[in-house]
N, C-alpha and C positions, 0 to 999 in steps of 0.2 A: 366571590373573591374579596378579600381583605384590602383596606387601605394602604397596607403595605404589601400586598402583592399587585395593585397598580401602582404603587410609585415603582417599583423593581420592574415592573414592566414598560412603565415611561421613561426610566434610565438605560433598560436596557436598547429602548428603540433609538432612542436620542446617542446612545454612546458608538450604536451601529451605522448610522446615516453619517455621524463623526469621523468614522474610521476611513469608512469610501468617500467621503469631502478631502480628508485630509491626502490619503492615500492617491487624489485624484486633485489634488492642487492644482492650477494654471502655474505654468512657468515663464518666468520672463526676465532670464538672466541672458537672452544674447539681446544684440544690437539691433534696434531694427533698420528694416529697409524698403526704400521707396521706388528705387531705381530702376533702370533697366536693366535685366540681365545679358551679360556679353554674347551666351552660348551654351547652349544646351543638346546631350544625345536623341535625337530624334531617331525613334524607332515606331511606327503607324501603329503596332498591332492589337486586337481590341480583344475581349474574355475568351473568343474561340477563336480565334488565330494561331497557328504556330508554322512558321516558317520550317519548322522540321520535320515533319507528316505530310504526306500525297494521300488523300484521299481516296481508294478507287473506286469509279463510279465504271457502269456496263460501257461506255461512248467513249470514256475519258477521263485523263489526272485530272484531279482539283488540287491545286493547294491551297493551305489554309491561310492566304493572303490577305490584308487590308486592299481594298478598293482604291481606286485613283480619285473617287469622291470622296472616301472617309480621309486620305490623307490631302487632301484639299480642305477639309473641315477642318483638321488636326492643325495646319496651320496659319488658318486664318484665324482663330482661336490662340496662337501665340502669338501673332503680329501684333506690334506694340508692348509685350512682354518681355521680348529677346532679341539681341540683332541679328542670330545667326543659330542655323542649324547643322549639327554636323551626323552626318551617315557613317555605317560602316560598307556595307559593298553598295555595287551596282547592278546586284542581281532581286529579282523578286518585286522588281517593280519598283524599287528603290531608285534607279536612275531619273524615274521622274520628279523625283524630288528636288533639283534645283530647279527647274521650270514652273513649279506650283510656286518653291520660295519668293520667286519673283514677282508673283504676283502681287504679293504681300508687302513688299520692298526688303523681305529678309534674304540675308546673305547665305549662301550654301559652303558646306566644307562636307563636301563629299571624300569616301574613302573607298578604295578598292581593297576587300576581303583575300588574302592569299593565308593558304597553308597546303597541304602535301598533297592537295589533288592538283594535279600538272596543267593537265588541262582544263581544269575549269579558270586555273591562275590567268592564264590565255585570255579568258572571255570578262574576266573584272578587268584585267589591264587595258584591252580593246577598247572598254568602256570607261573607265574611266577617264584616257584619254581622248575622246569624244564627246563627255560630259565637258571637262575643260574649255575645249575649242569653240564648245554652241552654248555656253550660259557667261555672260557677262558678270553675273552676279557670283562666280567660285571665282576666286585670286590665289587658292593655294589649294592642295588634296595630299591627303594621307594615303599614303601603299604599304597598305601591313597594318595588322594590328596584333602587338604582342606575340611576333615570332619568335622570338628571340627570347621571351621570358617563359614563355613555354613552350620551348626546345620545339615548333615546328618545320623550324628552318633555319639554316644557320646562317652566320654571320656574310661570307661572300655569298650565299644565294640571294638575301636582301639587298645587297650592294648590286647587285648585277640586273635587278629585279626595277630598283631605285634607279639607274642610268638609264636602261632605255626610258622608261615613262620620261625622265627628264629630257632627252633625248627629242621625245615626240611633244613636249609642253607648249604650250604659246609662252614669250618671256616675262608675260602677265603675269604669270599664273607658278604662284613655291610649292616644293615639296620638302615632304616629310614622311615619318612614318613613324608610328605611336609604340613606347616600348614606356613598362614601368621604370622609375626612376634611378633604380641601381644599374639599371642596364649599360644607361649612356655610359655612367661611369666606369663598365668597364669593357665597354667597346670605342675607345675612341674614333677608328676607323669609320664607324658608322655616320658621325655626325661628320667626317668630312664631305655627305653625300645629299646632306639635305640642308635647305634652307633655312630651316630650322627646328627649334628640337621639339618633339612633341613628348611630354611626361606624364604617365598617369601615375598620382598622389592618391592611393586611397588607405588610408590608417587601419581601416576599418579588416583589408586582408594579411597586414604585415604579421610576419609570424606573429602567432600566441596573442595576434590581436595589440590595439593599443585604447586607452580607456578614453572613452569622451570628453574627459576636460581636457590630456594631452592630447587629443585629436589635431587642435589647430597647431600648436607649436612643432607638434611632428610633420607636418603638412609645409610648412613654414622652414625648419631644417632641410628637408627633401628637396624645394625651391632653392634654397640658400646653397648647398653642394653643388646642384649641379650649373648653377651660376657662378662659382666660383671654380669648375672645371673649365666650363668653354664662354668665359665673359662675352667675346667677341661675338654670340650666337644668339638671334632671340628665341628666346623660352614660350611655349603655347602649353598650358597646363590644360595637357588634352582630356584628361578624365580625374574629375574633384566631387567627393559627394558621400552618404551614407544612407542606410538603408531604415525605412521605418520600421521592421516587422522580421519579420523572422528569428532564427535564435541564435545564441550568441557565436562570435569565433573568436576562442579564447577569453580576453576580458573585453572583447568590443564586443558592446552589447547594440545591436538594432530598436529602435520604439522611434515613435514620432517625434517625441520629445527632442532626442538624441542630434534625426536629421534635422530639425527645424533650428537648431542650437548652431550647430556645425553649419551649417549652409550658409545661415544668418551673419555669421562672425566672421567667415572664411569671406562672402563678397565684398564685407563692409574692410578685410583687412586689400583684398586683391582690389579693389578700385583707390585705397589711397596708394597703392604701391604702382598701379597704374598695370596692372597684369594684368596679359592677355588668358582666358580660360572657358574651361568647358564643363558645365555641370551635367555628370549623368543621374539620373537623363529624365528628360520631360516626362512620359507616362511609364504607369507599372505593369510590367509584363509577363504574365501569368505564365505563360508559356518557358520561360527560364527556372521554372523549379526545377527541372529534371537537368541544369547548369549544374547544380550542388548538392550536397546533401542538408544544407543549413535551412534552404527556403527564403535565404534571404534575396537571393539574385532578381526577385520579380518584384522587390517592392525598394528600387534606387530613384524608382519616378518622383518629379517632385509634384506631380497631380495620379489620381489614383487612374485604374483602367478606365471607368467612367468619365473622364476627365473633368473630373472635380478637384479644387485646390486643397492638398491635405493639410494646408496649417496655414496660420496667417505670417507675413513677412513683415508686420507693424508691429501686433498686439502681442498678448500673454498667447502660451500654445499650452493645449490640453491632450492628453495624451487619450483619454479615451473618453469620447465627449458624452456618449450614453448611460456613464458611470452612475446616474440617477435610478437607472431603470434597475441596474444589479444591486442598489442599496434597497429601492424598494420590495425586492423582489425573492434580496434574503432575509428583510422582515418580515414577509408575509407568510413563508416559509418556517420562521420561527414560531411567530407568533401565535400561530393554533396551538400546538402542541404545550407552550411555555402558559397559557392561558385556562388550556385543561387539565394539564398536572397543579399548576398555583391552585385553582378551584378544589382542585379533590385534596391536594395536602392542606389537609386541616390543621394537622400537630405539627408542621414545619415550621422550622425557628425561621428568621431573617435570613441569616448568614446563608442556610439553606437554598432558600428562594434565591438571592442572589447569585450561589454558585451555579445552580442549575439554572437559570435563564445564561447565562454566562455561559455556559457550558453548549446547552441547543442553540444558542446564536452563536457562537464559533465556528458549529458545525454548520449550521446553514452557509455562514457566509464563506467557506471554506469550498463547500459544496457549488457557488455559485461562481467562487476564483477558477476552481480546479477550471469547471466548464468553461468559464469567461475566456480564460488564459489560450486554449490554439485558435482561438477567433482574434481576438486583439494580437499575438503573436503571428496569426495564419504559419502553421508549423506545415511542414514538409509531411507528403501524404504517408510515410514510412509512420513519421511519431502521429499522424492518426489514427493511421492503424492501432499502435499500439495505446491510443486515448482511448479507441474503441474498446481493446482488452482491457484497461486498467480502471477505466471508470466505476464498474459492476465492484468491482475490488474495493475501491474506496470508496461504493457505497455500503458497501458491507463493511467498510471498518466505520466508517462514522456510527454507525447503527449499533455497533458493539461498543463503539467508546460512550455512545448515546445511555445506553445498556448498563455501562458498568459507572457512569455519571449519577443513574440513577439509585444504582445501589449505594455507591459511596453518599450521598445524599439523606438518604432512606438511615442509613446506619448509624450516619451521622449528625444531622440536626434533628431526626425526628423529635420532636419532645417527649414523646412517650412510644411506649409499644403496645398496640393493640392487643396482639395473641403470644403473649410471653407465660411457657408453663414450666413450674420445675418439681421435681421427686418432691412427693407429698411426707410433713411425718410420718414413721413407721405407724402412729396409735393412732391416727388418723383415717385408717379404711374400717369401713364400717362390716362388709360383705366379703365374702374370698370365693369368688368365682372357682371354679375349679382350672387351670392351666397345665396345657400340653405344651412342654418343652421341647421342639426338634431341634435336634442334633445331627444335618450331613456334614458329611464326611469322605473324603475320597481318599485312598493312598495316604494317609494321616500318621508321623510317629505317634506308635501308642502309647508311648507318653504324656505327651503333649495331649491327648484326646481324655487320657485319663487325668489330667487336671483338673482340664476344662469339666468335666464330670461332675469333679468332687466339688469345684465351685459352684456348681445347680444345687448337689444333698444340700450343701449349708446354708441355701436360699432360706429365710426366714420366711416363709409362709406356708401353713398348713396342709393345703388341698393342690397338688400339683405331679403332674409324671412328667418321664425324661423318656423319649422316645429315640435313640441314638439308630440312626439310617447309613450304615455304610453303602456307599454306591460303587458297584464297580471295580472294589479293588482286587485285584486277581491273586496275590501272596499270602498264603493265608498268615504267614510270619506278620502279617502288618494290623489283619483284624482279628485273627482269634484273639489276641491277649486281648483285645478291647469288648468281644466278646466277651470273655470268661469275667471280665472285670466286673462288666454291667450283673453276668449273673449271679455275683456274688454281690450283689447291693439290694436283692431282694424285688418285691413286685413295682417299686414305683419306676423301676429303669427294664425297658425294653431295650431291646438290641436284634436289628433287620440286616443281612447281607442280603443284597439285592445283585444277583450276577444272574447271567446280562438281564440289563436294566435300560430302559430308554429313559430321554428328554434330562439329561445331565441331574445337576441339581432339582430342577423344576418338580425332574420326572419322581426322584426321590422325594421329593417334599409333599408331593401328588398323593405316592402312595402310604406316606408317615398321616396323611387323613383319612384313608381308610382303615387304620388301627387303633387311631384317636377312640379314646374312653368318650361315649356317648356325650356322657355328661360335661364332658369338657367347654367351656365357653369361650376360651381364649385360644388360642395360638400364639407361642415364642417362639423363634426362630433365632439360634446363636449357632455362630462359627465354630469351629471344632476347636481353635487354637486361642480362644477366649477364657480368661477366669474375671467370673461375673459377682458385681456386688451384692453382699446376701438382702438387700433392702431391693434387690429390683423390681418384684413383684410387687411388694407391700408400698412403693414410691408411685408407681404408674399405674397398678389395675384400676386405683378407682377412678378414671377418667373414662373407663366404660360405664361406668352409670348412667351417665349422658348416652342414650341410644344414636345420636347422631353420630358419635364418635367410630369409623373403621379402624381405625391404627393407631398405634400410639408408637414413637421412635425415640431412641436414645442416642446420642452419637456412635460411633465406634470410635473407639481410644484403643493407644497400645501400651507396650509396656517390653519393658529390655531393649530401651535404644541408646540408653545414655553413653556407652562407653563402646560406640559403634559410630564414626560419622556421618559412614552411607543412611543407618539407621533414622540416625538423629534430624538428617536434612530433610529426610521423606516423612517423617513421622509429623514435623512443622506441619509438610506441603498439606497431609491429609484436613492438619488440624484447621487449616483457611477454614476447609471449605464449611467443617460443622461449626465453625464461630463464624461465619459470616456468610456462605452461600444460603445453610439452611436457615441462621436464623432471620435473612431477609427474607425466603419464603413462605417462613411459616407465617408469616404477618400479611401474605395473600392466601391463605391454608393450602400452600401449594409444593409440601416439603416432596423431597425425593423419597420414596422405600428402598431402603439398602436393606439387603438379609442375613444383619446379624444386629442383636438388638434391640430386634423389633419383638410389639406384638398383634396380632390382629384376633376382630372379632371371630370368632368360627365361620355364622351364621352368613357372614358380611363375605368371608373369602369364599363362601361355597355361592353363594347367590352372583357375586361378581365372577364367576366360572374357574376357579383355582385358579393355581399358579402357571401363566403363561412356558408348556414347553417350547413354544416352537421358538422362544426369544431367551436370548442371553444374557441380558440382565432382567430376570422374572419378577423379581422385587420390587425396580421402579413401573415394570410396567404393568403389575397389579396393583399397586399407589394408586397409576391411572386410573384404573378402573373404575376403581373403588369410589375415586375423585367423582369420576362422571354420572356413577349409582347415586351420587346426592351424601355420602358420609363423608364427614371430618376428620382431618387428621391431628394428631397433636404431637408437636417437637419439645422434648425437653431436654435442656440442654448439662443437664446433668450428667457426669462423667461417669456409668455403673456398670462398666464390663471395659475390660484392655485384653486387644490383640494381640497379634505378632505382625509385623512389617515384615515385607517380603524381602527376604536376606541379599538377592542380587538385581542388578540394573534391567537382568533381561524379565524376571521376575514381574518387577517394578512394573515394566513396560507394555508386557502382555495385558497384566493388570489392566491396565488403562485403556489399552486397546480392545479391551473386551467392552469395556463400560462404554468407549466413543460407538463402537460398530452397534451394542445394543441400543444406544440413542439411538441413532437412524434407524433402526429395527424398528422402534417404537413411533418413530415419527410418519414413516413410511406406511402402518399399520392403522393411525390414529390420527391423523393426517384430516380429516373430514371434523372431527371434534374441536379440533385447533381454532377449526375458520373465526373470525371475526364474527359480530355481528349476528351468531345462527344459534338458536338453539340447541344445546349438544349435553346439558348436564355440569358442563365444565362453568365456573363462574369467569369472568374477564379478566382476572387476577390471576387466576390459573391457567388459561391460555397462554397470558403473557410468559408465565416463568416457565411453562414447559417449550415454548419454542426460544425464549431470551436466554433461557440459563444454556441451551445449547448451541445457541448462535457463537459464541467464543472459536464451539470447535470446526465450526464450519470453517469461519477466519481462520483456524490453522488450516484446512484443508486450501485452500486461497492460497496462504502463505507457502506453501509448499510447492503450489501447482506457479506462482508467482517467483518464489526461487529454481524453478527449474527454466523460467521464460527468460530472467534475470542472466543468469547463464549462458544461454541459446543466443540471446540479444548481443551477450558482451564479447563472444565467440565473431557471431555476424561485424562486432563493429570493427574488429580486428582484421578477419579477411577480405570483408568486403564492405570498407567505410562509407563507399557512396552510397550502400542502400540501409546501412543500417544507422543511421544516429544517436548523436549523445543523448538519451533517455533527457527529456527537461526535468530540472530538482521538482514538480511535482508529482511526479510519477515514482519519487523515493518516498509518499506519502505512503502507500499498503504496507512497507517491510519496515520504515522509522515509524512510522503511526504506531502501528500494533506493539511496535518492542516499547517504544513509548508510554503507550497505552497501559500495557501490563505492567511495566513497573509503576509507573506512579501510582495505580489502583492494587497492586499489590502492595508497595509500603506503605502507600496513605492508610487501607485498612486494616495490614496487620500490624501497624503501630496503635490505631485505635480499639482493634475488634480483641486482636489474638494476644494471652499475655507472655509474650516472648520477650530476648531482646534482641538485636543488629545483627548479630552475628545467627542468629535462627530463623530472620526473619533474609536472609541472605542465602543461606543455605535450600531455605525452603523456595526461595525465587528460580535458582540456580536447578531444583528437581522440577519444578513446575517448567521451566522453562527447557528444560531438557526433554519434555516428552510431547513437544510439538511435534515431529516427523512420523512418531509413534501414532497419536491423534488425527494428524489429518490423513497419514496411510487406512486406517481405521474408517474415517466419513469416505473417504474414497470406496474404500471395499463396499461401506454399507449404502452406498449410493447403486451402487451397481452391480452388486451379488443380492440375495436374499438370504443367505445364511450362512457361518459359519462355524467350526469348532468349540465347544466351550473348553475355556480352557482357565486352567487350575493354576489357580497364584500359592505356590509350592512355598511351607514356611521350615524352621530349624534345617538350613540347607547348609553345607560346609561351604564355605572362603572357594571363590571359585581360584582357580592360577589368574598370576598378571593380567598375563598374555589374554586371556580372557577378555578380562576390561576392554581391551582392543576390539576387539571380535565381536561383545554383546552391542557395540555403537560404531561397528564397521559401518554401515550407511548413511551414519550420521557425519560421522569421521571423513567419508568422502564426500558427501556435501559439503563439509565446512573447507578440507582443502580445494577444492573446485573455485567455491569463492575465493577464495584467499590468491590462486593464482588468476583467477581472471582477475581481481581486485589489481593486480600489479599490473595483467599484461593491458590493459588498458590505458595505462598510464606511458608505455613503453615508446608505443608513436612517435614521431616527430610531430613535436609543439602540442601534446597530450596532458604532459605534467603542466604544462602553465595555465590549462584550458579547465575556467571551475568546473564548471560542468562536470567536467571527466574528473576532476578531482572528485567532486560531490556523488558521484556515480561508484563511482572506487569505493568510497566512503563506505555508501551504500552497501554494496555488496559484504563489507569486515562487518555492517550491522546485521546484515540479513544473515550471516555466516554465525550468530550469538548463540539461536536456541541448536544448531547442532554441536558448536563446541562444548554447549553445555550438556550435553547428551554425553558424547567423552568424557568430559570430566566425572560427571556423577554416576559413571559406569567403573571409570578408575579408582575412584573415590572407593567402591563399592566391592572392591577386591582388598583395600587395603586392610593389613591387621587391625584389630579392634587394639584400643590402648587400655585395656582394663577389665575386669573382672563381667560377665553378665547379671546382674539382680535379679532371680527368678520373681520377685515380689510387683506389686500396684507402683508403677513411674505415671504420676500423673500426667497429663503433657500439657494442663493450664497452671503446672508450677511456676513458681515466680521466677523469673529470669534470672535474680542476682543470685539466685540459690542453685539455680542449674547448669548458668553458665559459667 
């Protein structure tokens, strides 16, 4: 490696440890504090405890209780921290809780639990009133907690609830009963029954949430009203506090940061105001996840379940203090990889080197947030669920962004190009091999097939036959004239009807080599619907001189789009791929075989075992072959033959779905060649681009199986919000990553690679991006079938109806509206639209809903009149932009 591939790599490690330093600051913007605390919820229970499960054992219930010695432990441990502990019932072992407090010299506020079981009310009031009489140390008790705010009781069943207990009191000893703040206000009745008012203040659940810097002030007005309702009355601010952990509700976010701020500011404001108060509550209680659907309810403690203090009451407060280990640990993770590419890019400029370390250290430490994020949040088992499903996903998409990072990189700082070939002068072949032209053909206007024809006679080179293979086509109105044509051009043009015929294409290509002129050494292979340049032979044969060389390829270009829009968008999308897919792989000799174009050695396709029938795209997967027998390919990127594009969207789409299901075909097939590290024939260059160049479509299949979960999720959060939650904004990483991902790599490189302009290079985004659902249905089939139909991209096809349009991207058209109404119905909720989250999820879904709208469109598109005459003539399609748009 170079002097500037280690500074690039000492900036990039240094600007990565920068980011989590920075990102992980100490904060120390509240007050500190040294004092004692007035009061806090005590509730014993440790990591298996849940006061809501009986156990059943053969003899007997267990419950999953704290011990009379772990909450003896529990409070000798806050003696001297707090003056007072306060309970909610008397049950579970709870009532011994003020008789331990006294040990300690802390004071007890026990509380009796009532809600709509009758008789268990019974057995808290009994006790509670008995706790009273035999602890010296309780002077007042709460009956009730939050009846009244959550409708389990009403207003005279609390009253009548509250008189006897007072009823049975020592006159030592006040009562209350604990309701959120708005209550009091608007039960006056109520507070004529208690001693005084018990409020719980928590900002953190007021509708839509309220944000952490107004935390205190809203906490502060809450006190303020209801002290200016019942002056005469003192105020016990029975429940004050915020949560570390869990995720948001609405804009109140949870982190340590948060509670340590809030708690700090709130005691320092309530001891000069001289307020009596209750912090909930001393430990975290694991057991309360299944309280919410947030996850926040188990982490209000202000010492963790271990009973360790989570933050300091003096100092600066860090929010996640192991933040060292995740900056170590997405360097380390970068740094192989950013060290062996620097190494091998030899011709890579600066700029280069720079974006791609940039580039794999974002993704590493992206990689280490996404994981980081439900451990420092501890998310509700529902979104780990779904971390478990979405991780795989967004390791698959960093890998693809990884992917197309590397190509944009490759494309563009290389300094040079290792394997760049282009059409030789005409006077420059020295030998003319002899060349067998095939010609299939299916179901073809003979027309259009006799073009193609006449552009092979006027091939400029000597020694060549046309071997025209009809496959299959049952009318003879479609191949006799193509017949008869051939026979009137004399011996150099054959002409095969092959009915019935196996193995599609492949099968016909098969048998156009057992008629093959002995002497022949070449093999070409052009589409029926092609007029080819007469310099094609005389441009590329002599690159078989070189005996290493199997194939030799030309793009395929088309021609009659211009005054077609449908035409003109897809025409773009094809042209990405031969200005920039293949010419990145021919610089690892790892171009795709497409079959039409092409030529191959004779000797080379008969030893590598002809043309693959049993696989649907035959072309790329004798490429392989051929790759792995040890011969070269050579890509020239010379424009010497133009197609026809496929006249409609469904066309289009089949298209592509043939070439996704044949990748898997090929992958499934070749799969052992691939491995890493193994001896196979394939060079490391070529492994790479046959599993990287189709990792794209796997991510759509991802993305599709991920818009369908997307869906099912937003469905669940609707009907049944407690178990399904707001997705966290990183699990919008798989559907904004990818949409992301493609465009920036799409016009980053066809601003540099293709020469288009804006408006071509939009259109062409717009088809590519449209035949996502087409692609990943495709890896799907080819995952899990072994074969399918070949099927035939049909060209001169008439203008389909409107209505059509509709119909060729009906599936698509219904996934985008599916998003589009879950998109809304999620937001419909009460306190939904205020809540980012659900914003950001909403969001979500109108992005993830893109590549199907785009699918409609460019199906609609694809119906519409053409605005203009067709040019049967050569439309280049690397014409200059200013000239063709």
């Amino acid at each position: 490696m170079r002097l500037s591939g280690f500074v690039v790599l000492l900036l990039i490690v240094l600007g990565n440890i920068g980011f989590w330093a920075v990102m992980n600051r100490p904060q120390n913007a509240a007050l500190p504090w040294a004092g004692t605390l007035n009061s806090v919820s005590f509730s014993p229970g440790r990591a298996d405890d849940d006061p809501t499960i009986v156990r059943k054992l053969p003899y007997m219930d267990e419950w999953l209780l704290p011990t009379r010695a772990e909450m003896d432990e529990d409070l000798a441990m806050l003696a001297g921290k707090v003056h007072q502990v306060r309970t909610y019932s008397t049950l579970e072992g709870l009532d011994q809780v003020p008789e331990l407090a006294a040990k300690y010299g802390l004071k007890a506020l026990p509380g009796a639990w009532l809600d709509e079981r009758l008789g268990r009310n019974e057995v808290e009031i009994a006790n509670i009133i008995r706790i009273a009489r035999d602890n010296p140390n309780v002077d007042r008790v709460i009956v009730g907690n939050e009846n009244l705010t959550l409708h389990r009781l009403s207003p005279d069943q609390m009253i009548r609830y509250l008189r006897r207990v007072r009823a049975a009191l020592p006159d030592r000893v006040k009562i209350s009963t604990a309701e959120a703040w708005a209550i009091w206000l608007d039960y006056p009745e109520l507070t004529r029954e208690v001693d005084f008012i018990t409020i719980h203040t928590l900002p953190f659940w007021e509708p839509g949430g309220v944000r952490i810097d107004d935390a205190l002030d809203f906490t502060k007005r809450m006190v303020r009203d209801v002290k200016a309702a019942y002056p005469e009355k003192p105020i016990f601010i029975g429940e004050v506090g915020w949560p570390s952990a869990g995720r948001n509700y609405g804009v109140s976010e949870p982190s340590l940061v948060n509670q340590a701020m809030f708690l700090r500011n709130f005691v320092n404001w309530a001891h000069e105001e001289k307020l009596d108060y209750n912090i909930v509550e001393a430990f975290d209680q694991p057991w309360k996840v299944n309280l919410d659907n947030t996850a926040s309810e188990k982490h209000w403690g202000i010492y963790t379940v271990e009973r360790q203090p989570k933050f300091s009451w003096i100092g600066p407060v860090l929010e996640f203090e192991e933040w060292p280990t995740q900056a170590i640990t997405a360097t380390l993770i970068a740094l192989l990889p950013v060290v062996w590419f620097l190494g091998k890019w030899k011709t890579l400029r600066l700029p280069g080197k720079i974006f791609f370390a940039l580039l794999v250290q974002f993704a590493s430490t992206l990689l280490i947030w996404t994981m980081s994020t439900p451990v420092i949040r501890d998310v509700s088992p529902g979104t780990g669920l779904m971390l478990g499903l979405m991780l795989p996903a967004q390791l698959l998409l960093l890998v693809v962004v990884l992917i197309a990072g590397i190509e944009v990189t490759e494309l563009t700082w290389a300094s040079k190009f290792k394997r760049r070939f282009a059409a030789l002068p005409p006077d420059q072949i020295k030998r003319f091999p002899k060349v067998s032209i095939h010609l299939p053909c299916y179901n073809e206007p003979p027309a259009m097939v006799k073009l193609t024809i006449d552009s092979l006679m006027a091939l400029d080179y000597p020694d060549f036959e046309i071997i025209v293979l009809d496959n299959n086509t049952k009318d003879p109105k479609v191949w006799e004239p193509v017949k008869e044509y051939c026979e009137s051009l004399g011996e150099r043009v054959k002409f095969y009807h092959l009915a019935p015929w196996p193995g599609a294409k492949a099968g016909a290509l098969n048998f156009g080599l057992t008629v093959t002129d002995p002497d022949a050494e070449i093999i070409g292979v052009v589409d029926s619907d092609y007029i080819v340049d007469k310099n094609w032979l005389r441009g590329l044969v002599p690159y078989f001189e070189n005996p290493k060389v199997g194939h030799v390829q030309a793009p395929q270009d088309h021609r009659e789009w211009e005054h077609d829009l449908f035409k003109e968008m897809i025409n773009w999308e094809y042209a990405g791929f031969f200005d920039i897919g293949m010419v990145f792989r021919n610089e690892a000799d790892a171009i795709i075989q497409h079959g039409t174009m092409t030529m191959v050695r004779k000797k080379t396709l008969e030893d590598a075992g002809r043309w693959g029938e049993w696989c649907i795209v035959e072309d790329a997967e004798l490429g392989l072959r051929m790759m792995k027998a040890g011969y070269q390919s050579v890509y020239v990127q010379d424009r010497l033959g133009h197609g026809l594009v496929p006249d409609s969207f469904m066309a289009y789409k089949k298209q592509r779905f043939r070439w996704a299901y044949g990748a898997v075909q090929i992958l499934k097939a070749h799969w052992r060649s691939l491995i890493p590290f193994k001896e196979t024939g394939l060079t490391t260059g070529q492994k790479y681009h046959f599993v990287a160049g189709w990792l794209p479509w796997f991510a759509d299949a991802f993305y599709l199986l991920f818009a369908a979960a997307s869906l099912a999720w937003s469905l669940g959060m609707i009907v049944a919000p407690r178990y399904f939650s707001t997705p966290l904004p990183f699990f919008t990483l798989p559907t904004v990553g990818v949409f992301v991902a493609k465009i920036f790599h799409h016009f980053f490189l066809y601003t540099t690679r293709v020469d288009c302009g804006l408006k071509r290079r939009s259109l062409a985004a717009i088809a590519g991006m449209g035949l996502t659902y087409s692609i990943a249905w495709a890896m799907w089939q080819g995952i899990f079938t072994k074969s399918t139909p070949f099927m035939r991209t049909p060209k001169m096809a008439n203008k389909a109806a409107f209505t059509q349009g509709f119909l060729m991207a009906s599936e698509e058209a219904t996934l985008a509206l599916l998003h589009y109404i879950a998109a809304i119905a999620v937001l419909i909720p009460r306190n939904n639209f205020t809540d980012p989250d659900v914003r950001i999820w909403s969001l979500t879904l109108v992005v993830q809903a893109m590549p199907f709208l785009a699918a409609l469109v460019a199906s609609l598109i694809s119906v519409m009149p053409s605005d203009g005459p067709v040019q049967p003539e050569h439309s280049h399609s690397n014409a200059k932009p200013e000239a063709a748009e």
